[in-house]
C-alpha positions in Angstrom: -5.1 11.7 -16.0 -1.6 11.1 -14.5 0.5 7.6 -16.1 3.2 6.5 -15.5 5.6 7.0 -18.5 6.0 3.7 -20.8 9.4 4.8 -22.1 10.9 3.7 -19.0 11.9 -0.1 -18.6 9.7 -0.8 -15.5 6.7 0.6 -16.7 7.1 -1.4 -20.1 7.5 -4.6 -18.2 4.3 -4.5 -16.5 2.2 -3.4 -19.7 4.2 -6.3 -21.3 3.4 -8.4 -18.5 -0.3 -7.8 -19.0 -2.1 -10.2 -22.0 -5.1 -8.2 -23.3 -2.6 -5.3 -23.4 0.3 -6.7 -24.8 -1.8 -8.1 -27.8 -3.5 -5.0 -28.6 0.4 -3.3 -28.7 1.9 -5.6 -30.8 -1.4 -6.2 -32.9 -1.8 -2.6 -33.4 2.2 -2.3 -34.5 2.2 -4.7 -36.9 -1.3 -4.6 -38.1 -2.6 -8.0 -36.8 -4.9 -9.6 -34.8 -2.8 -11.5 -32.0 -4.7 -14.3 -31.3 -1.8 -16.3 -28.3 1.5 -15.1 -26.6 3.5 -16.3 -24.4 6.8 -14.8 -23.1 10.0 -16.5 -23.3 13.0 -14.0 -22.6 13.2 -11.0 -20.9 16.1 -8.7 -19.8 15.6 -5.3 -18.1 17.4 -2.5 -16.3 19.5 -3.7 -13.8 21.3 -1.7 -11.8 25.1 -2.8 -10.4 26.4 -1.7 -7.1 29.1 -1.2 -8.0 28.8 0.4 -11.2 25.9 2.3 -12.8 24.5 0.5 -16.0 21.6 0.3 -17.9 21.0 -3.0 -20.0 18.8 -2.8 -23.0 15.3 -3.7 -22.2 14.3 -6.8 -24.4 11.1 -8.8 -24.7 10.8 -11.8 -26.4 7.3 -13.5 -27.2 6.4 -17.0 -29.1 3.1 -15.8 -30.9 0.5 -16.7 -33.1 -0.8 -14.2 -35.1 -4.2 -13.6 -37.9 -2.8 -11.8 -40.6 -4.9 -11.4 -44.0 -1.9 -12.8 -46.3 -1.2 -15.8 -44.9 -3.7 -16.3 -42.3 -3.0 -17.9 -39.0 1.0 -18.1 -38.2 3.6 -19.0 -35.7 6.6 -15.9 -35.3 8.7 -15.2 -32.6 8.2 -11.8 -31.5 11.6 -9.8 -30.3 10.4 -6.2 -28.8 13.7 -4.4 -28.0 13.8 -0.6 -26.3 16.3 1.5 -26.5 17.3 5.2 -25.4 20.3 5.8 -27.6 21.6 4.9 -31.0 24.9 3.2 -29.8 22.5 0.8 -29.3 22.2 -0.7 -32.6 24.9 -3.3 -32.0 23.3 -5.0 -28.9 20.5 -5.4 -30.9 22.2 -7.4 -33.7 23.7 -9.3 -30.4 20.5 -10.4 -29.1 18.4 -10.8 -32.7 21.9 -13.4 -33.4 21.0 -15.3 -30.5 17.5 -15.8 -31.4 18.3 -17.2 -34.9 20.6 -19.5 -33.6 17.9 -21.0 -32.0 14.7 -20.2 -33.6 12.5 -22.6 -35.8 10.0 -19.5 -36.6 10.1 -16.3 -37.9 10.9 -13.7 -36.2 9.2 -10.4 -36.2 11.0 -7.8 -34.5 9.6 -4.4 -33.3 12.2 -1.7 -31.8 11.0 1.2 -29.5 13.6 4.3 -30.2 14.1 7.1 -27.9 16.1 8.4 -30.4 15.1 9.9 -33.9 16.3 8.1 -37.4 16.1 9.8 -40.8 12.4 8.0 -41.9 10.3 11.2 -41.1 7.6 8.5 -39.3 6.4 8.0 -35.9 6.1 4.1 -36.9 7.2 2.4 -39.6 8.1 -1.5 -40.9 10.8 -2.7 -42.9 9.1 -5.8 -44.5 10.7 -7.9 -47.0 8.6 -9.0 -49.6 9.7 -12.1 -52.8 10.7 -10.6 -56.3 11.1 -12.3 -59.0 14.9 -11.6 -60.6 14.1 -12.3 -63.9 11.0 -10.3 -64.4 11.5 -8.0 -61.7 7.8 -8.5 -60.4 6.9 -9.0 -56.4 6.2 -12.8 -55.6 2.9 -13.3 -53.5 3.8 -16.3 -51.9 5.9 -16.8 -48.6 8.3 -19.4 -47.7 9.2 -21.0 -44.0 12.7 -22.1 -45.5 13.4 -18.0 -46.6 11.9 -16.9 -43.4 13.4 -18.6 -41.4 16.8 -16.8 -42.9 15.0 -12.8 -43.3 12.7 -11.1 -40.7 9.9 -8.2 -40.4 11.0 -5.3 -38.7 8.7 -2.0 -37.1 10.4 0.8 -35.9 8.4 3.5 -33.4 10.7 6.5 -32.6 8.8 8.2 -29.7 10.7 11.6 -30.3 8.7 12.2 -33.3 5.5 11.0 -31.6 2.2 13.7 -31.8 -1.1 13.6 -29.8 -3.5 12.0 -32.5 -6.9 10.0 -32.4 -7.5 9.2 -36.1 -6.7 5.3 -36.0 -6.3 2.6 -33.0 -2.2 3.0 -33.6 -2.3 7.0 -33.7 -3.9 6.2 -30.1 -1.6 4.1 -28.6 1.4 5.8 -30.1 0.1 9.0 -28.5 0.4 7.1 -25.2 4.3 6.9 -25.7 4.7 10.8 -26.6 7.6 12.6 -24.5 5.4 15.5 -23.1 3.3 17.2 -20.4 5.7 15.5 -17.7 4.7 16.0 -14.1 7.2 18.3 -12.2 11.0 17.9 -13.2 11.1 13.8 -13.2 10.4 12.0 -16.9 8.9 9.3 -14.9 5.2 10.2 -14.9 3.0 12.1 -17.0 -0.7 14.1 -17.8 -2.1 11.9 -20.5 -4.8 14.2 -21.9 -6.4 12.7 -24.9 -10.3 10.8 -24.3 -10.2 7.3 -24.0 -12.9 6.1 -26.1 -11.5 2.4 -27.4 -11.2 -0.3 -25.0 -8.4 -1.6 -25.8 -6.6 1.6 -25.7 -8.3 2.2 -22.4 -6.8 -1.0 -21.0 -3.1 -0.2 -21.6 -3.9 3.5 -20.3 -5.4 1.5 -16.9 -1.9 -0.5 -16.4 -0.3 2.6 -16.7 -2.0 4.7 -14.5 -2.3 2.0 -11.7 2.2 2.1 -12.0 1.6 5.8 -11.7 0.1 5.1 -8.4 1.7 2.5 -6.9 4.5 3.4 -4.5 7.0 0.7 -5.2 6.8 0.8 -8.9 7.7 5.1 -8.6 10.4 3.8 -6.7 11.6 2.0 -9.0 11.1 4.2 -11.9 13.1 7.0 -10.2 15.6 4.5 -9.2 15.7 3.8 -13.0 16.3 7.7 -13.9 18.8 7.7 -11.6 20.9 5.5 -13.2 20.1 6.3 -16.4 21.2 10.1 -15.7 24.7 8.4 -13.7 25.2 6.7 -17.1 25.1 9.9 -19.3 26.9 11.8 -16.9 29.6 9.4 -16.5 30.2 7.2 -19.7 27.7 8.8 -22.2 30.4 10.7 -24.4 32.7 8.3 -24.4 30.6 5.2 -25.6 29.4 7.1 -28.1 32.7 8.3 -29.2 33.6 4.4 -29.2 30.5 3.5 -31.0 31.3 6.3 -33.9 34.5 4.4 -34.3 32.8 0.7 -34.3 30.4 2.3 -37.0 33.2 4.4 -39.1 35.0 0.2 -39.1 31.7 -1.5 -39.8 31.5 1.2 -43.1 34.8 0.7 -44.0 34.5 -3.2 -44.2 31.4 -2.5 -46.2 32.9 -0.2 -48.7 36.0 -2.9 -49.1 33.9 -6.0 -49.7 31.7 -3.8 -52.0 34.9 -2.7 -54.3 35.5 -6.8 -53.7 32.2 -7.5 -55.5 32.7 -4.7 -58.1 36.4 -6.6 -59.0 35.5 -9.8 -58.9 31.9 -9.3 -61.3 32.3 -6.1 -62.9 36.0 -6.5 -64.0 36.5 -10.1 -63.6 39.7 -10.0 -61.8 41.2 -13.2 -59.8 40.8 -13.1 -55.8 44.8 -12.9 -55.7 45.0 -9.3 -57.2 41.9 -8.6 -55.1 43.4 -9.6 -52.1 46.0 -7.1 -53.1 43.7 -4.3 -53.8 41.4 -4.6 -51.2 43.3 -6.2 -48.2 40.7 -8.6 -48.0 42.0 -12.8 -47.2 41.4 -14.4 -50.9 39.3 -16.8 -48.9 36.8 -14.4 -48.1 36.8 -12.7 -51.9 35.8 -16.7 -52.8 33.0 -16.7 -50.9 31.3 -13.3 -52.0 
């Protein structure tokens, strides 16, 4: 059957824009039931006259989810998708933003066209308590500590394989990069059975964008731009984002050899200043 492929902004807006579907997505990500959610922010491609640009696509829900730990709960759902790795530092911009004005936790899921190190289609980075002294992992959970730490799921869709075994393996099979029709990225032959209905109703929004005219208008407006992007500024942002991380490691490695100093050896924040180039004011509050 032909869909229309979800990697690309437009198409993930309208199965985000769809209830029964968006629950089952997130639900099946973080292994949940969904039970509410209700959108709050959104921010998509948007293409400039005047130059070509594509934003990152962001997707913010207030939520209540079933878990088995803890039962009923209130988060604050940030989806953000992204194409390239340079990436990474408009999504610290935007999780900021919702800490500064979030009383919930926040659970944040991150849809990668790009590939990371963690051999995984789909994995989470979930902070659990520990107790210092004996080293053991708490089971209790905190609104005052999560409100200051968050839950984060990663799918990278280039390491994405046809499977059926579990709900998830399904719906992630929805987002692999194959079996494109003709030369555009923009639609595809999905080719597994849909047997689950819930998997059936995100396949459904999918194929009705596949067929309507304006939404492949928009989606090959979208590849355009994207392509004009590459083309024109791709090297060069990334060459500036190798530099902004190269800085961002550096600052690390300096307040690290700060910590070492000012533990380990017991040495005043003046010489460490000295040492490390650091303001003594910052050594003071590591």
């Amino acid at each position: 059957m032909i869909i229309a492929n979800p990697i690309y902004d437009v198409t993930f807006k309208r199965l985000l824009e769809n209830d029964r579907a968006a629950k089952f997505f997130i639900g099946a990500i973080l292994g949940c039931e969904v039970l509410s959610l209700v959108p709050t922010t959104q921010e998509h491609t948007e293409p400039d006259d005047n130059l070509p640009k594509v934003t990152l696509f962001r997707m913010d829900f207030a939520a209540t989810i079933l878990t088995k730990e803890e039962g009923e709960k209130r988060v604050i759902i940030e989806m953000q998708k992204a194409k390239l790795l340079d990436d990474v530092f408009r999504f610290r911009k935007y999780l900021g933003k919702e800490y500064a004005v979030s009383k919930l936790p926040i659970i944040a899921i991150y849809i990668l066209g790009f590939p990371l190190s963690v051999d995984s289609p789909a994995f989470g980075n979930v902070p659990y308590y520990r107790d210092l002294l004996t080293n053991e992992e708490l089971q209790v959970h905190d609104l005052f500590v999560e409100q200051l730490t968050h839950c984060a799921y990663f799918v990278q869709t280039p390491r994405i394989k046809p499977s059926r075994n579990t709900k998830l393996d399904k719906l992630l099979s929805i987002f692999e990069q194959a079996n494109f029709i003709g030369d555009s990225k923009t639609t595809k032959d999905y080719r597994l059975e849909v047997d689950d209905p819930e998997v059936k109703e995100v396949i459904d929004v999918l194929r009705y964008v596949a067929a309507d005219p304006q939404a492949r208008r928009e989606l090959e407006k979208e590849q355009y731009y994207q392509e004009a992007m590459d083309d024109m500024f791709g090297d060069k942002d990334r060459e500036i984002a190798g530099y902004k991380r190269q800085i961002e490691d550096a600052i690390q490695r300096q307040l690290q050899t700060a910590k070492e100093l000012k533990y380990g050896e017991k040495m005043p924040a003046s010489k460490i200043a000295k040492i490390t180039g650091l303001q003594e004011a910052e050594i003071e509050k590591l």
